[in-house]
C-alpha positions as a Markdown table, in Angstrom:
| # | Residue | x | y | z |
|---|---|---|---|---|
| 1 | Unk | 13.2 | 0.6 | 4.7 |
| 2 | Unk | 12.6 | -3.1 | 4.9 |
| 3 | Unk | 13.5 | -5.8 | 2.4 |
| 4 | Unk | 11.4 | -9.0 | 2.6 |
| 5 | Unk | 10.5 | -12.2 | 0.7 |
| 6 | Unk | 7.4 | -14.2 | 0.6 |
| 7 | Unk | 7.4 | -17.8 | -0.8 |
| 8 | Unk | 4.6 | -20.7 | -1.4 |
| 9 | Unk | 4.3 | -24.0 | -2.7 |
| 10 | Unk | 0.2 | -25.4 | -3.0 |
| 11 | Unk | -0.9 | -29.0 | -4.5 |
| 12 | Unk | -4.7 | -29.2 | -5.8 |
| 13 | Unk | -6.5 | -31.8 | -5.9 |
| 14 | Unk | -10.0 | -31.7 | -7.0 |
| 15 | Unk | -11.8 | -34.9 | -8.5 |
| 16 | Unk | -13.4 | -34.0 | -12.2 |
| 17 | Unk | -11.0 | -31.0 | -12.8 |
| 18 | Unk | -7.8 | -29.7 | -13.5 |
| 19 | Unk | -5.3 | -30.6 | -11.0 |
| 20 | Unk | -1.6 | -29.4 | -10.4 |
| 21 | Unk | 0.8 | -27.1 | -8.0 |
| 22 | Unk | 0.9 | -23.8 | -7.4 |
| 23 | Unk | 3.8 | -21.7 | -6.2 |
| 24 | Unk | 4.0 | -18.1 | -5.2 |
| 25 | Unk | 7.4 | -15.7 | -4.9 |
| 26 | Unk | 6.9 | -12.3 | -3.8 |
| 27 | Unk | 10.3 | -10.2 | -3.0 |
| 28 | Unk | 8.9 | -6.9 | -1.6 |
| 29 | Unk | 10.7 | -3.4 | 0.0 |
| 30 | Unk | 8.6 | -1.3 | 2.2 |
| 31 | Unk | 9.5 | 1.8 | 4.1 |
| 32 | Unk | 7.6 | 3.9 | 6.7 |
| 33 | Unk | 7.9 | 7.2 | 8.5 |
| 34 | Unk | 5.8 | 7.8 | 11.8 |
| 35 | Unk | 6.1 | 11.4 | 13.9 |
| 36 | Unk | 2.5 | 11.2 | 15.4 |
| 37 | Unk | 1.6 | 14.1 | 13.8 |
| 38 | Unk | 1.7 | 12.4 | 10.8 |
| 39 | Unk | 3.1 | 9.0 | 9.0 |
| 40 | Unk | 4.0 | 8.1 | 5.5 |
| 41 | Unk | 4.2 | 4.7 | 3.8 |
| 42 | Unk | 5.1 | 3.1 | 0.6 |
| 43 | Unk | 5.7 | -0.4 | -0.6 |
| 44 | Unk | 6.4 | -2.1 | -3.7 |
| 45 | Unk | 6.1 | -6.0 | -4.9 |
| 46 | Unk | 7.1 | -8.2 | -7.4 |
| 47 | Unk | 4.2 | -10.9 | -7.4 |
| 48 | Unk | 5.4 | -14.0 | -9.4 |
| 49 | Unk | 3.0 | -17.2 | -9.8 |
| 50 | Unk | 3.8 | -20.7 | -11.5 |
| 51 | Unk | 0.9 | -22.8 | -12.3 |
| 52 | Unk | 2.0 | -26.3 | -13.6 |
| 53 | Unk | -1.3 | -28.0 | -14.6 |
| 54 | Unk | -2.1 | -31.9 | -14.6 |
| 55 | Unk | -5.8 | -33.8 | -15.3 |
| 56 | Unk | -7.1 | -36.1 | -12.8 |
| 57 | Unk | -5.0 | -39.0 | -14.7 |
| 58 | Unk | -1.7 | -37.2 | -13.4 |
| 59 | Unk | -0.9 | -36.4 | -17.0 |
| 60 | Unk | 0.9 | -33.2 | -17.5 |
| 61 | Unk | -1.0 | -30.4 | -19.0 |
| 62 | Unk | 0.9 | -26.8 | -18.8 |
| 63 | Unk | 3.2 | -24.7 | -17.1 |
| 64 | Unk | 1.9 | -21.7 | -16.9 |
| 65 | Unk | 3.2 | -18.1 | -15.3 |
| 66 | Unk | 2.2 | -14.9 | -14.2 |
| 67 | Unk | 4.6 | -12.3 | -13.1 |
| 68 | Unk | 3.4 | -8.4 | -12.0 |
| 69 | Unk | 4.3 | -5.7 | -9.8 |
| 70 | Unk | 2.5 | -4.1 | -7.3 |
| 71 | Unk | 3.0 | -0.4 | -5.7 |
| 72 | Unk | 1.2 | 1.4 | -3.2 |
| 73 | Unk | 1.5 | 4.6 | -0.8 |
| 74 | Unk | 0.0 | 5.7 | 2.1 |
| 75 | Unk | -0.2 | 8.8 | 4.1 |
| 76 | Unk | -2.0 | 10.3 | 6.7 |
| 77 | Unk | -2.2 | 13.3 | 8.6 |
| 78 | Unk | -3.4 | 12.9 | 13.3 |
| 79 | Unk | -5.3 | 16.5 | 14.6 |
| 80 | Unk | -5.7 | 16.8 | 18.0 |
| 81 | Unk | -7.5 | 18.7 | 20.7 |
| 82 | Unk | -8.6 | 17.6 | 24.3 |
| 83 | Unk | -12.4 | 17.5 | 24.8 |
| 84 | Unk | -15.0 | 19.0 | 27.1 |
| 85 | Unk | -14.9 | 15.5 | 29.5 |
| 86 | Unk | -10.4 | 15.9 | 29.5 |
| 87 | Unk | -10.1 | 12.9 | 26.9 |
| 88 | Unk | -8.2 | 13.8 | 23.7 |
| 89 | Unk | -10.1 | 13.8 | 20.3 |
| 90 | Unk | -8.1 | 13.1 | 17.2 |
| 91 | Unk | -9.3 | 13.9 | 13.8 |
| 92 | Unk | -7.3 | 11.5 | 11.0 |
| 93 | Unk | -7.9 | 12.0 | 7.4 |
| 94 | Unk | -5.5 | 9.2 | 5.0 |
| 95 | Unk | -5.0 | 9.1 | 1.5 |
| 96 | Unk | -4.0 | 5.6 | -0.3 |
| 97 | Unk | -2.9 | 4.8 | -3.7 |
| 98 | Unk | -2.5 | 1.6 | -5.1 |
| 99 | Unk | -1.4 | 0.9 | -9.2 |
| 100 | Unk | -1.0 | -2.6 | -10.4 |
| 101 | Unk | -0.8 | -3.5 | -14.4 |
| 102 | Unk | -2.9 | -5.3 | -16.3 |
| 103 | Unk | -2.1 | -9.1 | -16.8 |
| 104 | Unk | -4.4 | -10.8 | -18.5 |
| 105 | Unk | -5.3 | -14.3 | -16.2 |
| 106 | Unk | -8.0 | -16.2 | -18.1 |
| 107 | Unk | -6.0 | -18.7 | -18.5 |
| 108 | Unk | -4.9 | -19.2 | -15.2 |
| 109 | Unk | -7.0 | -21.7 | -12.7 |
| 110 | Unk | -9.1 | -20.7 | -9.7 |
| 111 | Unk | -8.0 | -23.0 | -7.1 |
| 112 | Unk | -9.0 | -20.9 | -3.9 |
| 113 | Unk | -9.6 | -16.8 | -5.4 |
| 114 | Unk | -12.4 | -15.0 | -4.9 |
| 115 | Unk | -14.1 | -11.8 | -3.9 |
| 116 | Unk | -14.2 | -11.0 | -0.2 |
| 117 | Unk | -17.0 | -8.7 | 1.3 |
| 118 | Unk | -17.2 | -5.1 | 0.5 |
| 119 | Unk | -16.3 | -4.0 | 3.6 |
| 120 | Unk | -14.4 | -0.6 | 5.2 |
| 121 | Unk | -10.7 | -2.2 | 5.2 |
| 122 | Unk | -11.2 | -3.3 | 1.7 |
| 123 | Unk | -10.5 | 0.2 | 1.5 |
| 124 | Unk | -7.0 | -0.3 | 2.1 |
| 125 | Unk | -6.3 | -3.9 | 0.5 |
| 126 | Unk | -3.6 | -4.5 | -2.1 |
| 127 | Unk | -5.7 | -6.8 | -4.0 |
| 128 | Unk | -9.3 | -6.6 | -4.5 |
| 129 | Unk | -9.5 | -10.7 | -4.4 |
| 130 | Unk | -8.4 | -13.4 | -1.8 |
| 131 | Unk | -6.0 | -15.9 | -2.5 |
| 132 | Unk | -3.0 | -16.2 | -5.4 |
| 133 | Unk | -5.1 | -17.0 | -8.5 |
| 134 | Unk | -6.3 | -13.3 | -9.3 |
| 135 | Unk | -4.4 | -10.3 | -8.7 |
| 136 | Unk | -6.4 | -7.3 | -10.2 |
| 137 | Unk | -5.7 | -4.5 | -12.0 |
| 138 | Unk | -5.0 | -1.0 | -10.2 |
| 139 | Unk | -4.8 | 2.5 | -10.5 |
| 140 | Unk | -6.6 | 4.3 | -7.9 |
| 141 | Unk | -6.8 | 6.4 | -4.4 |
| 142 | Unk | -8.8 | 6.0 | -1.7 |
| 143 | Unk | -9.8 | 9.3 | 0.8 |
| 144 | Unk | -10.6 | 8.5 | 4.1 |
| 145 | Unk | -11.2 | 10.3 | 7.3 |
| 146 | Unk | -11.4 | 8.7 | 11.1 |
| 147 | Unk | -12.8 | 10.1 | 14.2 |
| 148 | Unk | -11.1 | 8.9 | 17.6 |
| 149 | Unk | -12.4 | 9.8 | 20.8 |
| 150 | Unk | -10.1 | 8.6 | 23.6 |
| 151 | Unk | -11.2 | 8.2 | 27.5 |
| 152 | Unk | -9.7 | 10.9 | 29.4 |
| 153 | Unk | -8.8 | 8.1 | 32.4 |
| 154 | Unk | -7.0 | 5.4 | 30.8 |
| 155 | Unk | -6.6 | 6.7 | 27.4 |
| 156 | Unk | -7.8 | 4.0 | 25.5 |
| 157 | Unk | -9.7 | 4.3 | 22.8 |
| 158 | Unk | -13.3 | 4.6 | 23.4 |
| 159 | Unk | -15.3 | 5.7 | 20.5 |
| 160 | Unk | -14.0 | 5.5 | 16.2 |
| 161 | Unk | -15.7 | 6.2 | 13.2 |
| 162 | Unk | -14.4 | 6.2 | 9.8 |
| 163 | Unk | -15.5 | 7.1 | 6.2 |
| 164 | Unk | -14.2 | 6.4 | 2.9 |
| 165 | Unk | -14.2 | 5.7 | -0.7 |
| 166 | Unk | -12.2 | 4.4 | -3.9 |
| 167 | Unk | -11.5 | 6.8 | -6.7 |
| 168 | Unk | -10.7 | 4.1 | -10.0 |
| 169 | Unk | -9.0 | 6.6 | -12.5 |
| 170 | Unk | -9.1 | 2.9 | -14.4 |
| 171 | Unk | -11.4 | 0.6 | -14.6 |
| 172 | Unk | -10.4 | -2.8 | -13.6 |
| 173 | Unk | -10.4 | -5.5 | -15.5 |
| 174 | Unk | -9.2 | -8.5 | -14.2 |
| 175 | Unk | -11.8 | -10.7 | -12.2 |
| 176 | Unk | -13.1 | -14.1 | -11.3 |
| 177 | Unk | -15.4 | -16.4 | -12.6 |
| 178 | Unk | -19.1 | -14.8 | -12.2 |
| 179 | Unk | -18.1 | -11.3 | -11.5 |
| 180 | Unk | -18.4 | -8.7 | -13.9 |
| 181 | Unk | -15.1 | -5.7 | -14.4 |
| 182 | Unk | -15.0 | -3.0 | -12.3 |
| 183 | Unk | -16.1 | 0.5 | -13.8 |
| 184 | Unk | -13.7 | 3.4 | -13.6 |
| 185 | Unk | -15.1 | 6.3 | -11.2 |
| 186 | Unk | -16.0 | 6.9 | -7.5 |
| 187 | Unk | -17.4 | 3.6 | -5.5 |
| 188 | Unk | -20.0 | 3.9 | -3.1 |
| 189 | Unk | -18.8 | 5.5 | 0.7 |
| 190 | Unk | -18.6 | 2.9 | 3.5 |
| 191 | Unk | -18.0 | 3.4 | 6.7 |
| 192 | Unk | -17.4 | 1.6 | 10.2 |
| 193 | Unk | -17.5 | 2.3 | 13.8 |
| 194 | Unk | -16.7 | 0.8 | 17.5 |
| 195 | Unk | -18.2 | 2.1 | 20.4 |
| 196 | Unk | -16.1 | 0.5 | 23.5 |
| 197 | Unk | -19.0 | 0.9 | 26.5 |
| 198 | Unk | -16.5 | -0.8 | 28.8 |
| 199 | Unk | -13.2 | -3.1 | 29.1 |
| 200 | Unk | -15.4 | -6.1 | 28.4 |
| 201 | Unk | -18.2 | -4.6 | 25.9 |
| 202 | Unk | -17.7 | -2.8 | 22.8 |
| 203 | Unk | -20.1 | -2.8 | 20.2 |
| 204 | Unk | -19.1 | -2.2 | 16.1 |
| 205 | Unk | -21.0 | -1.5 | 12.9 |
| 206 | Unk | -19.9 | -1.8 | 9.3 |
């Protein structure tokens, strides 16, 4: 296992609007297990924000606070067989589950959050949104599955593909300015892959 801590002190200053400093503590413990056959993973965060709020006149507002934890496991299972061309195959389905509480955030500014693209390692992410100001909501598991075809020469990598989805047992409340709550259920699939035609060319979809 592996204790660490996180820490992060932002001034905004944006003419017409609120104004003030942000600062971020996040103490987290994470511990992995890796045989090659197989690996677990689990982690666990206490995500603590401090908003203290000023107009444009410098004039003190609010102090304002957020504090949440944040827990999530990982796991993952590696078949292999060797091919017809020598080069091992490997077959690699992963389950993820990630649960965060509910903390309601109106209140609280959006200096830099947003919503990054939908995209196949969003699959994976601890928070649905960039940045500090937003941390949403959590209780669901994402199935994946990975296909690795490896060059019987050098053994790199030379073909992946991977599916996947997220399984909300709750919808998801929290969100940002212009974006509507997440519904509870399956999302759609996505998937990525990387075809590597050479040591200079490779060529990826997602």
């Amino acid at each position: 296992s592996r204790l660490s801590l996180s820490a992060q002190a932002t001034n905004f200053e944006r003419a017409g609007s609120v104004e003030g400093t942000r600062q971020v503590l996040k103490p987290s413990i994470n511990w992995t297990r890796d045989t090659g056959a197989y690996f677990t993973a689990a982690q666990a965060d206490l995500h603590y924000t401090r908003y203290q709020l000023r107009d444009e006149n410098a004039q003190q507002l609010d102090d304002r606070q957020r504090s949440l934890p944040i827990v999530s496991g990982d796991a993952g299972l590696r078949f292999a067989r060797t091919g017809a061309d020598g080069g091992l195959q490997l077959l690699e389905p992963r389950l993820f589950y990630l649960y965060a509480p509910y903390r309601n955030q109106d209140g609280l500014p959006v200096f830099d959050g947003g919503q990054p693209d939908y995209d196949f390692p969003q699959l994976f992410a601890r928070n649905r949104f960039i940045g500090e100001d937003r941390i949403a909501d959590a209780n669901q598991i994402t199935t994946a599955l990975t296909y690795r075809a490896l060059d019987p020469v050098s053994g790199a990598t030379r073909l992946t593909g991977s599916v996947g989805r997220i399984y909300r047992f709750d919808p998801s409340e929290v969100t940002v300015p212009g974006l509507a709550p997440t519904d509870a259920g399956s999302a759609d699939y996505l998937a990525s892959g990387e075809w590597r035609i050479n040591e200079r060319f490779s060529t990826t979809a997602l």
